[in-house]
C-alpha positions in Angstrom: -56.9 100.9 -163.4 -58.1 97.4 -162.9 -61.8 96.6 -163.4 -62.8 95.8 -160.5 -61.7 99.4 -159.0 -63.6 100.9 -162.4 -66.9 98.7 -160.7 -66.3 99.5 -157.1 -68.6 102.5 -155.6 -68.6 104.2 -152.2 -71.3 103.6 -150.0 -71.8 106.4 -146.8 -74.2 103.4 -145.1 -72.5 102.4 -141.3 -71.9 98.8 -141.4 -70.8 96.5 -138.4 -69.2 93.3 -138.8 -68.5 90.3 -136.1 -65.1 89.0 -136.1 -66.3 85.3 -138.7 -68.1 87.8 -140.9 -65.0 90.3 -141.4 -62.8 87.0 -141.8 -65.1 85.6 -144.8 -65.1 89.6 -146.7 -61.5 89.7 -146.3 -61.0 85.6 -147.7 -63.2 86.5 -150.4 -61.5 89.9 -151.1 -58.6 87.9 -151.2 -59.6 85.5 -153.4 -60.6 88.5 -155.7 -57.2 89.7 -155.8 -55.9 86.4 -156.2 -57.4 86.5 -159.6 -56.2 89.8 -160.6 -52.9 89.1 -160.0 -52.6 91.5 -157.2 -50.6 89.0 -154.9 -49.7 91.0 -152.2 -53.0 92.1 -151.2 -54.4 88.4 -151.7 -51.3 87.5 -148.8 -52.2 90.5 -146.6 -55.8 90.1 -146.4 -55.3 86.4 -146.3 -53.4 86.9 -143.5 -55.3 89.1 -142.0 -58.4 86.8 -141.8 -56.0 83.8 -140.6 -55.4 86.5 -137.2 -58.6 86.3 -136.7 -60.2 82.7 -137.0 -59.9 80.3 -134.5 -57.4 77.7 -135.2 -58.4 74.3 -136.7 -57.8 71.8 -134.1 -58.5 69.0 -136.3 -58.6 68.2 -140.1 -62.0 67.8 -141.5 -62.9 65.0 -143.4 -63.7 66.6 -146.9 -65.8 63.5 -148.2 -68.5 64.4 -145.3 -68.2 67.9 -145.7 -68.5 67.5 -149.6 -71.5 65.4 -148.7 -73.1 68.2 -146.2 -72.8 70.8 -149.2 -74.0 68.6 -151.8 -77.2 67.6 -150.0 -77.7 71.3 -148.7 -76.6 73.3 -150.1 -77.1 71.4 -154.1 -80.4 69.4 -153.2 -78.4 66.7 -154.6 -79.7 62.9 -153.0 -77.0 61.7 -150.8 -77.4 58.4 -153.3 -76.5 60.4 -155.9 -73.6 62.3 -154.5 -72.2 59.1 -153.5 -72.3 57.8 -156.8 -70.7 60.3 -158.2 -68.1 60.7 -155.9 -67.2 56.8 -156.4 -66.9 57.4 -160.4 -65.1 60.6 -160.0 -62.5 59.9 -157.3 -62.4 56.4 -157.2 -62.9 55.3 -160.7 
């Protein structure tokens, strides 16, 4: 049995979910079994989520969004992230 399953525990509490909130559980459950090795469940409940978001009607721009969860979500100074991002990905 894998250890996660050895971890995992039944809970009798009623839980209700919007539609964004079961999307993230089943991308992070994917993610988790991504990392086991358990491929097919990472596709299906990968999947799964993707039937449920909205679709992406553009692409974001990942510096600004780096930025946004640097400053936020970090504390990091937006001086400081920007530094960093010029000697990382610049050079």
């Amino acid at each position: 049995m894998k250890e996660l399953a050895k971890n995992c525990s039944r809970s009798e509490e009623v839980r209700n979910y919007d539609k964004l909130s079961a999307a993230q559980h089943q991308l992070e459950g994917a993610i988790a079994n991504l990392f086991l090795g358990n491929w097919l469940s990472a596709i299906t409940l990968a999947g799964a989520a993707e039937g449920i978001l909205p679709p992406v009607e553009s692409t974001p721009d990942l510096y600004l969004v780096g930025k946004e969860i640097a400053i936020s979500e970090h504390g990091m100074k937006e001086r400081d992230f920007v530094s960093m991002f010029n000697e990382k990905c610049i050079g």
